[in-house]
C-alpha positions in Angstrom: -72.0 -17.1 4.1 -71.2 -14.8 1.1 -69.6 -12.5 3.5 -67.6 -15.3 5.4 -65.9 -16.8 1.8 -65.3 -12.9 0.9 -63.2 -12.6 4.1 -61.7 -15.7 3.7 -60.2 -15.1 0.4 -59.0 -11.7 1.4 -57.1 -13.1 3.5 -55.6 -15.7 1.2 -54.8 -12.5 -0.9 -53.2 -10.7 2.2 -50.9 -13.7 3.1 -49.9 -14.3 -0.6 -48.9 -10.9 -1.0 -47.5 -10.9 2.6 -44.9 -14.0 1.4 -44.2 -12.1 -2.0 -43.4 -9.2 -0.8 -39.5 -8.7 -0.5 -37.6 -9.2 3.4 -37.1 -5.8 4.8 -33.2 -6.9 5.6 -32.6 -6.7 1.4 -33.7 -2.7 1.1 -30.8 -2.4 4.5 -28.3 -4.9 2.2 -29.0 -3.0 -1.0 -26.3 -0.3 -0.7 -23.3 -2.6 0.4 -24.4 -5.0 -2.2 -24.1 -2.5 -4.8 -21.3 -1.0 -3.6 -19.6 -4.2 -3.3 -20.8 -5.6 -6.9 -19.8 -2.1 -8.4 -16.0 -1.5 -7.0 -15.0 -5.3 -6.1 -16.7 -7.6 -8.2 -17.3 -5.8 -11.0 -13.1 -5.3 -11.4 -12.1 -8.4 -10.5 -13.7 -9.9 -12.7 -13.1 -7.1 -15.5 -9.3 -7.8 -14.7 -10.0 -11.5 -15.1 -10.9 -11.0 -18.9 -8.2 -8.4 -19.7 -5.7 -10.8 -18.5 -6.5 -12.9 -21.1 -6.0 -9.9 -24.0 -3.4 -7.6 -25.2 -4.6 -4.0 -24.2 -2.5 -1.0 -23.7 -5.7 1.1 -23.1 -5.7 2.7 -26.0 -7.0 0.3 -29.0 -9.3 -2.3 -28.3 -8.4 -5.2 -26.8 -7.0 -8.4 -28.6 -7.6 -11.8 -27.2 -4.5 -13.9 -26.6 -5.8 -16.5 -24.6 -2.9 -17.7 -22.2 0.1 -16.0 -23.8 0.2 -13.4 -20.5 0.2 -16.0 -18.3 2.7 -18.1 -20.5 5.1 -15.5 -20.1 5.0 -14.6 -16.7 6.4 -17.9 -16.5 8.6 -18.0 -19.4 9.4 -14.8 -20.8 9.9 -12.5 -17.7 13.1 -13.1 -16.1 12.6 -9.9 -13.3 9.3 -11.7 -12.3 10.8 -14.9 -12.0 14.6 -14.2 -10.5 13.6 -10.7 -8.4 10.0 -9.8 -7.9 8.6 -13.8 -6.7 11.5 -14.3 -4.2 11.3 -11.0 -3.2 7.4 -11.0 -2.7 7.6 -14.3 -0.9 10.7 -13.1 1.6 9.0 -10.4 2.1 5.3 -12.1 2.8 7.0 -15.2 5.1 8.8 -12.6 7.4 6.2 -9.9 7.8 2.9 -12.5 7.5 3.9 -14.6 10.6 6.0 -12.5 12.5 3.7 -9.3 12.0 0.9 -11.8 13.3 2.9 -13.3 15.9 3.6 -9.6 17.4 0.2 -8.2 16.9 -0.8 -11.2 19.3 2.0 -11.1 22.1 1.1 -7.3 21.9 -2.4 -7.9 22.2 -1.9 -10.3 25.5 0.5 -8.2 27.1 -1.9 -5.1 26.9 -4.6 -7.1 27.9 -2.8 -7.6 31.4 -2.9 -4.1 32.2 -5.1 -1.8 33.8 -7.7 0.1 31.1 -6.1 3.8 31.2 -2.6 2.8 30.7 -3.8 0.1 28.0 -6.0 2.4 26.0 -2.9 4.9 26.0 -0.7 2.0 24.7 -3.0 0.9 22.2 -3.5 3.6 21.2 0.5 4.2 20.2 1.2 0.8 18.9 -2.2 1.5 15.8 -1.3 4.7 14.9 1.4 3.8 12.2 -0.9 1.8 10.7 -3.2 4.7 10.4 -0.3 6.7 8.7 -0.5 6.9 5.2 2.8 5.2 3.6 4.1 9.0 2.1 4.3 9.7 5.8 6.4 6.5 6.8 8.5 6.6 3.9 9.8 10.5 4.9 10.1 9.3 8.7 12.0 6.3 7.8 14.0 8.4 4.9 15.0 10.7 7.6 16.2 7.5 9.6 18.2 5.8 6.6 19.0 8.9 4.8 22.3 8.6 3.1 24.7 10.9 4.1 25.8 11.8 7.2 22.8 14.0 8.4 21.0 10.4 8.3 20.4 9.0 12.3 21.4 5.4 10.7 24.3 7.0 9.3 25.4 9.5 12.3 25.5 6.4 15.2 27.4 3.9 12.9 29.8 6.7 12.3 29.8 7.9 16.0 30.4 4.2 17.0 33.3 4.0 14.5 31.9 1.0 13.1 31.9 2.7 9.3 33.8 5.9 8.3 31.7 6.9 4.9 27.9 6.7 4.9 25.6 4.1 3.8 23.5 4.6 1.0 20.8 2.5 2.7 18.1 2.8 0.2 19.7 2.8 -2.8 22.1 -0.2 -1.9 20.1 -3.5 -2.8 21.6 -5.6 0.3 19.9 -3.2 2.8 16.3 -2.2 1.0 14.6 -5.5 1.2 15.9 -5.8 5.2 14.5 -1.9 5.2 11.1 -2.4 4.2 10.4 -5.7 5.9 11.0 -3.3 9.4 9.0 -0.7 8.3 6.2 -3.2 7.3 6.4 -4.8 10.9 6.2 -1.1 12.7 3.2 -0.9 10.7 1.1 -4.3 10.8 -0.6 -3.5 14.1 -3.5 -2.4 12.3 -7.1 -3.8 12.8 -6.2 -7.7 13.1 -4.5 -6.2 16.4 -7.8 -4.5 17.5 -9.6 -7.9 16.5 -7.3 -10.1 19.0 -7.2 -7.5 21.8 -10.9 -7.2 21.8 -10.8 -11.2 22.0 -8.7 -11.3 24.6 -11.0 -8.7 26.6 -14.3 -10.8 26.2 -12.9 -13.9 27.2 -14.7 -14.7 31.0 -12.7 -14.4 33.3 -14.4 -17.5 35.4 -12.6 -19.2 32.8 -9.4 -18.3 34.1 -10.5 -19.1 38.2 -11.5 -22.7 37.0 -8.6 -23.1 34.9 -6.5 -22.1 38.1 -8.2 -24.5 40.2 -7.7 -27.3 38.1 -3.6 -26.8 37.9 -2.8 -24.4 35.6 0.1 -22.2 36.6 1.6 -19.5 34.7 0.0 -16.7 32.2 1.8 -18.2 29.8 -0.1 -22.2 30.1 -3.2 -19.7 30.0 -2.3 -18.4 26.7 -2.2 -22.1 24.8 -4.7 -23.7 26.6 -7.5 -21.3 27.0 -7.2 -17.6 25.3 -6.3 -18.9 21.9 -9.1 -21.6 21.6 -11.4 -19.1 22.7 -10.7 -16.6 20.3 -10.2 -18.3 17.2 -12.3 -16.1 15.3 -10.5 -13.2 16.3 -7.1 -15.1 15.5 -8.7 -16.1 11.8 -9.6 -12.6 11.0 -6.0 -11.1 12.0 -4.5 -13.9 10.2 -6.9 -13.0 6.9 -5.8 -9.1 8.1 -2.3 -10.0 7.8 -2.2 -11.8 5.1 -4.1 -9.3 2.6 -1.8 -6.8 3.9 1.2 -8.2 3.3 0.7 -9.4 -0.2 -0.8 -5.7 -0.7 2.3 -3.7 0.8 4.3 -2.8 -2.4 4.4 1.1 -2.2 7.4 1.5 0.9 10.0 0.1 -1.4 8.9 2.5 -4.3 8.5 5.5 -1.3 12.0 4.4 0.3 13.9 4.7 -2.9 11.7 7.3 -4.8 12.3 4.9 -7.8 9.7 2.2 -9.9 11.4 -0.4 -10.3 13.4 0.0 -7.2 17.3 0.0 -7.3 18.7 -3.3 -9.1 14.7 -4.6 -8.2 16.1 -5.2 -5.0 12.9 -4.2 -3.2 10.4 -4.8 -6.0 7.1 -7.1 -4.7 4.0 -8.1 -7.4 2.3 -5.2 -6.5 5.1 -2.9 -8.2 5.3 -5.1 -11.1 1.7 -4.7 -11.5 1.9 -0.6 -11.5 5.2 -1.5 -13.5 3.4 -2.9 -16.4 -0.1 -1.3 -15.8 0.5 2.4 -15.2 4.4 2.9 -16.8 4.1 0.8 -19.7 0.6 1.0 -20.5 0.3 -3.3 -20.8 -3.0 -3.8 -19.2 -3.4 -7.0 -19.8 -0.4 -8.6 -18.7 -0.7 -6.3 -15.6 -4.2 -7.6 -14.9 -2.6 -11.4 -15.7 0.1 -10.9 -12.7 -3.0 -9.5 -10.4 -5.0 -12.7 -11.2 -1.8 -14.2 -10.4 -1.6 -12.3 -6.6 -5.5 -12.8 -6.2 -4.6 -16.5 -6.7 -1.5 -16.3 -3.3 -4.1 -14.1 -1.2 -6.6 -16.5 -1.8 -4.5 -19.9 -1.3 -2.9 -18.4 1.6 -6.1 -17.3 3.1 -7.6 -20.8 2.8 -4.7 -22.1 4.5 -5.1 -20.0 7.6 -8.8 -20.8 7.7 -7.9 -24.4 7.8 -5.1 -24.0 10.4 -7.8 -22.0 12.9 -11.0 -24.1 11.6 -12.5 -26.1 14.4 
């Protein structure tokens, strides 16, 4: 009997130790959790106090409360008159129209055969996976301003101008300029997401959907591959949005100057290097990147609501 009861509590013991000791899944989470707690949350919210200081990285800082964000309102004209209507030309344009193309791209490849597709595919993601110093010397080439420039040479050869353009220096032709190399390279990984979607849809989907009257490609699109891959269409929406409101280094590249000519092509992200790594004002820099975080995320919530269920 003594035996039985000595068995009996071991096994209490066993299957309270059992329940206490930790889920396997957290030592395969541990890394990514630290990783992600040291270089994102850790700065964010690090950026978060600092915008409410006066620190130029060299003294400790001073607390100011809401003074940065006061005069990113009230006291800086460039943010208010060049770099918020620029940012938000610049994020309405390539946002939806990068997302729209990265789509109709996606579909169309979709219809072809797997050789010629992976070939395409491949072609259409690579300028994404080119670093921006590389863009901004093919596309300096391109609208280079004398006559050497391919932009330049055609106009002339067409007699439609007789001196060149300086295209990157001249503010009516930057902004146009980087919202085209920006499109030639959003086909980054939201695209991957949507063409896999497309892929995985069942294609009995299609046969039934034939049967019961639809007719072109086109009625296929709206009414079946789009509700069936809205998670793939939230995350290239998320995609394209973080990349557009993160894109601030082509205008800086194209004209090889920070701010860019007449702030023409300056976005948040170069007033944020503007104030943080020229001028040495870390706390009104980390003021207008609490003020960016705040878009991304407002934007982002919006296309979660337009693809939620």
């Amino acid at each position: 009997m003594s035996r039985a009861k000595a068995v009996s509590q071991n096994s209490v013991l066993l299957r309270r130790a059992k329940s206490f000791s930790p889920n396997p899944a957290i030592w395969f989470l541990l890394p990514y959790a630290l990783l992600f707690a040291t270089f994102i949350v850790i700065p964010v919210v690090a950026a978060a106090a600092l915008s409410f200081t006066n620190f130029n990285a060299i003294q400790a800082p001073s607390f100011v409360f809401l003074d940065n964000y006061v005069n990113i309102i009230t006291q800086d004209p460039i943010f208010m008159q060049n770099v918020l209507p620029n940012t938000l030309t610049f994020a309405l344009l390539v946002g939806p129209f990068g997302y729209a193309l990265a789509f109709l791209l996606a579909w169309s490849l979709a219809q072809l055969p797997k050789v010629p597709r992976s070939i395409l595919t491949l072609i259409i993601y690579s300028p994404s996976l080119t670093s921006g110093i590389a863009m901004a010397v093919v596309w300096r080439v391109i609208f280079s301003g004398d006559q050497l420039g391919y932009a330049n040479s055609l106009l002339i050869r067409l007699g439609l101008i007789t001196n060149p353009i300086i295209f990157l220096q001249e503010a009516d032709f930057l902004l146009p300029i980087m919202i085209a190399v920006a499109l030639w390279s959003s086909m980054g990984v939201g695209f991957l997401a949507m063409l896999a979607g497309i892929l995985n849809i069942d294609p009995t989907v299609y046969e039934a959907a034939t049967i019961d009257g639809l007719k072109s490609r086109f009625q296929e699109m709206f009414y079946i591959t789009i509700p069936m891959m809205k998670p793939q269409m939230l995350f290239g929406a998320v995609m394209a949005v973080v990349n557009t409101f993160q894109v601030g280094a082509i205008g800086v590249q194209l004209s090889g100057a920070n701010p860019t000519p007449r702030y023409a092509g300056q976005l948040i992200v170069n007033h944020i290097e503007d104030y943080g790594f020229l001028r040495y004002e870390m706390g009104y820099a980390s003021a207008l990147s609490v003020v960016l975080l705040l878009f991304v995320y407002a934007v982002s919530k919006g296309a979660a609501k337009l693809f939620r269920e």
